[in-house]
N, C-alpha and C positions, 0 to 999 in steps of 0.2 A: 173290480176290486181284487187287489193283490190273495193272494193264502196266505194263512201264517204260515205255513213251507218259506216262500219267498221273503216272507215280512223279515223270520227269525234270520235267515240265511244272511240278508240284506243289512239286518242290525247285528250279527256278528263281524262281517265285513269292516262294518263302519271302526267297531271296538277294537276289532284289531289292527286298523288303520291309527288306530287315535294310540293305541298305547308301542308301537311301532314308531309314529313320529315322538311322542314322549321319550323312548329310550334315546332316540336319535340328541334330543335337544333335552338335557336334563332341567335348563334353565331356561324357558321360553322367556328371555328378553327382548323387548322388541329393539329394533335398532333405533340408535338416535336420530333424531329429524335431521339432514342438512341444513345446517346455518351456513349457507354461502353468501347469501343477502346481509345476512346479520353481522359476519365478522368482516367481509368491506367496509374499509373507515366511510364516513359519506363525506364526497366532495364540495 
């Protein structure tokens, strides 16, 4: 079983990872799917 020393340590880590990528990407859009199937006319 972890400490809370490590638990707290562990879940700060995490929060500053998370709001670190957030500043990076203000708009977390996912990209669109590849339609390369879909916009080949079919033969």
């Amino acid at each position: 079983m972890l400490s809370r020393k490590w638990i707290l340590r562990l879940s700060l880590t995490a929060l500053a990872l998370l709001v670190t990528t957030d500043r990076r990407r203000p708009k977390p859009a996912a990209p669109p799917p590849p339609k390369d199937k879909d916009d080949k006319p079919a033969d």
